[in-house]
N, C-alpha and C positions, 0 to 999 in steps of 0.2 A: 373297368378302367376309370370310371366317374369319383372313384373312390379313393384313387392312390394317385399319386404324383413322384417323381424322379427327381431326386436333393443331390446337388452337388457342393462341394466344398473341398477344402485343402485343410492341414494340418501339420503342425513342425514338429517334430520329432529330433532330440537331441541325441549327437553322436559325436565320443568320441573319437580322438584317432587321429591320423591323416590319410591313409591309403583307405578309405572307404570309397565306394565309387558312387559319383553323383553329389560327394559332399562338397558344399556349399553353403551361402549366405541367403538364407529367407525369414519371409517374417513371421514372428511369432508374436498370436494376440496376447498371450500371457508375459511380455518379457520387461521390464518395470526400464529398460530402455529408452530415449527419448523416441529413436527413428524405428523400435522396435526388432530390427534386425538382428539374429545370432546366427552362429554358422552351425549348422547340422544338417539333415536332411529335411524333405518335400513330402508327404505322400496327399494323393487325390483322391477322392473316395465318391462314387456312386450309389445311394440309399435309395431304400423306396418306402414310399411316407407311407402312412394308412390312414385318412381322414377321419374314421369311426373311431379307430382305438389312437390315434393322436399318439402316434409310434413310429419310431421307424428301423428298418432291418437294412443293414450293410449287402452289398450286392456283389461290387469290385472294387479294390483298391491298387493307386498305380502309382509308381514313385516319378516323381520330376526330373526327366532327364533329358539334358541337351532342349531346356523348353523351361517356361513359367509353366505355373498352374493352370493357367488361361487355355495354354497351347495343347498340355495334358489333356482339358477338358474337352476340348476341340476332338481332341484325337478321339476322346472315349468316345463319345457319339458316334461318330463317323464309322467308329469299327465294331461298336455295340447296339447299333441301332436298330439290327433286326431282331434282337431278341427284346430293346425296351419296349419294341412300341406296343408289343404284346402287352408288357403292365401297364401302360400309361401314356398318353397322349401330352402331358404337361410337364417339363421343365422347369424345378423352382431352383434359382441360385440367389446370393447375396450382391450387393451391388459391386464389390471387384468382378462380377462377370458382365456387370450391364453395358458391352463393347457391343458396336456392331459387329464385328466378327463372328463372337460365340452368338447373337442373335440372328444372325446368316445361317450359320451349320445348326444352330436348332433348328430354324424352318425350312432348309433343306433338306433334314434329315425327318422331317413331318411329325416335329412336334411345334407344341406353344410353346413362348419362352412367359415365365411371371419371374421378375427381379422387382429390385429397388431402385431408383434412379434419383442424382443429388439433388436437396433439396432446393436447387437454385435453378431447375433444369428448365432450358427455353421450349416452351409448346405454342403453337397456332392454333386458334379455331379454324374449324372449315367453314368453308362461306356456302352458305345456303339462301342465299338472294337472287334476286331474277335475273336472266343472261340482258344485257345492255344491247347485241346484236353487236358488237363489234370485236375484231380480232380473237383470243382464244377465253375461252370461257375461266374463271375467275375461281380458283380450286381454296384458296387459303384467303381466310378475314385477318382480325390482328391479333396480336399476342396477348397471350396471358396473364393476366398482374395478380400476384397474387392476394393481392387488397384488395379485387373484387371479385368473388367468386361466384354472384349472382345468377349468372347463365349455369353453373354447376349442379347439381340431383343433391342437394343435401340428406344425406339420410342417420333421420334421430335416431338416439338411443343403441346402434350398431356397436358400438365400443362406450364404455364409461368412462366418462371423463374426457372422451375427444369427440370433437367435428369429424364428419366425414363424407367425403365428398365424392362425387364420381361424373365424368366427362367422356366423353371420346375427342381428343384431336390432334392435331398433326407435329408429330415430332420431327423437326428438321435436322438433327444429327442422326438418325437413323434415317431418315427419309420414307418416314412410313407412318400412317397410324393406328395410334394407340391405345385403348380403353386403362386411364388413368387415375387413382383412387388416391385422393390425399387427406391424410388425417390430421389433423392439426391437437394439440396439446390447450390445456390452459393459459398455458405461458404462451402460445401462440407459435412456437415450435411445431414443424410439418416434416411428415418421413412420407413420402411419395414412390407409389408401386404404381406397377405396368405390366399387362398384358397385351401381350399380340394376339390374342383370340377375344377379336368386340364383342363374344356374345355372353359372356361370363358377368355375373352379378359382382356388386362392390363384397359382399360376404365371401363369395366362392373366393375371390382372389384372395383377403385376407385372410381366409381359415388356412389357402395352399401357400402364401407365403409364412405366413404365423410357424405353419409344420414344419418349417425349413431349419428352429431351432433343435429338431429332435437329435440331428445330426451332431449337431453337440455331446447329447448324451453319450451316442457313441463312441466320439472320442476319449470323452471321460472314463467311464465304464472300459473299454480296452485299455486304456494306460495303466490304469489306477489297479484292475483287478486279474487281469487275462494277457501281460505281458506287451503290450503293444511298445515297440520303441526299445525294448530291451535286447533286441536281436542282435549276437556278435559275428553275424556274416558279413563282409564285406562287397561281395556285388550287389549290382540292383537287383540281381532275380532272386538273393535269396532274400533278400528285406521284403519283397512284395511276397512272399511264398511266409516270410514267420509272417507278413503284417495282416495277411486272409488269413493263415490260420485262426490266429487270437479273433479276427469280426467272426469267423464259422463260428467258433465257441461261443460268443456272444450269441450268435442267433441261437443255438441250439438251445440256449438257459432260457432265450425270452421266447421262443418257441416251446418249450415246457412249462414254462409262467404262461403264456397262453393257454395251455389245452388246457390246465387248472381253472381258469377263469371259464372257459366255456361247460367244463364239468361241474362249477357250481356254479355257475349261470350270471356272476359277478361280473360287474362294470368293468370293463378297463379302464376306463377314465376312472373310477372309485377306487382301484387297488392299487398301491404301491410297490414298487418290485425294487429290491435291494440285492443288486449284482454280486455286493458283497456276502453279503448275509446267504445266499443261495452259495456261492463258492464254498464259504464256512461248510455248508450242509451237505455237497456233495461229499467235500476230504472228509466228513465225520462217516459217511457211511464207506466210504474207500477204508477206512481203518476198522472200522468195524466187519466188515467183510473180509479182511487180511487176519484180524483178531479169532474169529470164527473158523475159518479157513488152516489156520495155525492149528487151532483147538481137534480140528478134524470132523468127516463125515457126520458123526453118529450127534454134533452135538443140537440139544434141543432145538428146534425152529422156534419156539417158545419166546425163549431167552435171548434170538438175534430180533425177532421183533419188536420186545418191550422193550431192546437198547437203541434201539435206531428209531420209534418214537420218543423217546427221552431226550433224544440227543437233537434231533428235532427241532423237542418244544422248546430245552434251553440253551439250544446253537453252541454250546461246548468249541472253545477255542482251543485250536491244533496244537498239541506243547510242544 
């Protein structure tokens, strides 16, 4: 479990039409918009990171209905939680989730939540001074500036090029606390992450929020090569039914780019996997097996081998 962590995220997806169901106005990061907002569809998606190989595999995907993404996510937990917590103990999202809400239903549902939280955000020290002997003992010192970080674990050399800092204390809009790591830039620009599990190193939480971009990939990779968002069903069950399709497919390539790498004993981290470029390689051998196939029984095995390395090494585009 130590090894993987549970990425959540949302995604837009554009849709024509008007009688699609669930169509509506969400935001899309890509939309050169001022407020960002087009009308299409929502979908929410569940990954599960892998820390070693700095990956991540699609798990569930859920369309936004009658709910934000926020509310989706909520729900996912609450009715997927007996099978996550088999993978993973830890929760990474992007700071649209860092509400108390969805940090409630993570720790109700017995994981940690690691988010982002703005970088203006008010924290307390806890007061660790000696009781005075009068009325109730004195839980919170003062607030945080963040021009003095002094009392903070500065730890060198952890990121190039940034400060970075780590604390435990008490956040008052969640009303809880919180083991807090803030990086700061040259320019003096700070992105501030949080755990609700104080026993986790400043590294541990960076490496699980850092993996949280992988999730990206997969949005990309699905749109770009394997149909995502192309679906011309109209309910929401069959958009969520083409939208797990196209992620299975995805997993199944990068689960055979896996056993590759474990059969020549190759870094994941060292090898580049092009979603594309593997698609090309599957249809070259789907034609070359319909080619053969055509050709009949008897024809040489020879001759389909030395075509399907060929085509292969020089990835032959479909005409």
């Amino acid at each position: 479990n130590s090894d993987f962590c549970l990425l959540f995220d949302a995604t837009f997806i554009r849709k024509s039409g008007k009688h699609t169901e669930a169509l509506g106005y969400y935001h899309n990061g890509s939309s050169r918009s001022t407020y960002k907002i087009e009308r299409g569809l929502e979908m929410n998606l569940i990954a599960l990171g892998h820390l070693s190989e700095k990956k991540a595999y699609s798990l569930k995907m859920d369309q936004s209905f009658e709910g934000s993404a926020l509310d989706i996510a909520c729900h996912q937990i609450e009715l997927y939680s007996g099978e996550q917590r088999e993978l993973s103990d830890y929760v990474v999202a992007d700071g649209y989730y860092a509400k108390q809400s969805f940090m409630t239903t993570v720790l109700e549902a017995g994981f940690e939540l690691i988010t982002l939280l703005r970088s203006n955000s008010s924290f307390r020290y806890l007061y660790h001074g000696e009781y005075s002997g009068r009325g109730r003992p004195r839980k919170f010192g003062e607030y945080v500036r963040y021009s003095n970080l002094d009392a903070w674990t500065l730890h060198k050399n952890l990121r190039p090029n940034y400060k970075v800092y780590s604390h435990i204390v008490y956040y008052p809009a969640w009303k809880r606390e919180l083991l807090v790591v803030i990086k700061v830039d040259r320019q003096g620009r700070r992105r501030i992450y949080c755990s609700t599990d104080l026993n986790l190193s400043a590294e541990e939480i960076l490496q699980r929020y850092e993996l949280r971009f992988q999730i990206e990939f997969i949005f990309r990779d699905a749109k770009q090569n394997l149909g995502l968002g192309t679906a011309q069903t109209l309910d929401s069950q069959g958009q969520e039914h083409f939208a797990n399709a196209s992620l299975t497919a995805l997993n199944i390539l990068r689960f055979e780019e896996r056993s590759k790498e474990q059969k020549t004993k190759e870094s994941a981290k060292k090898r580049v996997s092009s979603i594309a470029s593997m698609k090309r390689l599957k249809y070259n051998e789907f034609l070359l097996n319909y080619f053969f196939a055509c050709l009949g029984k008897n024809s040489p095995k020879e001759i389909y081998q030395t075509a399907k390395l060929k085509a292969q090494k020089v990835g032959l585009k479909a005409a």
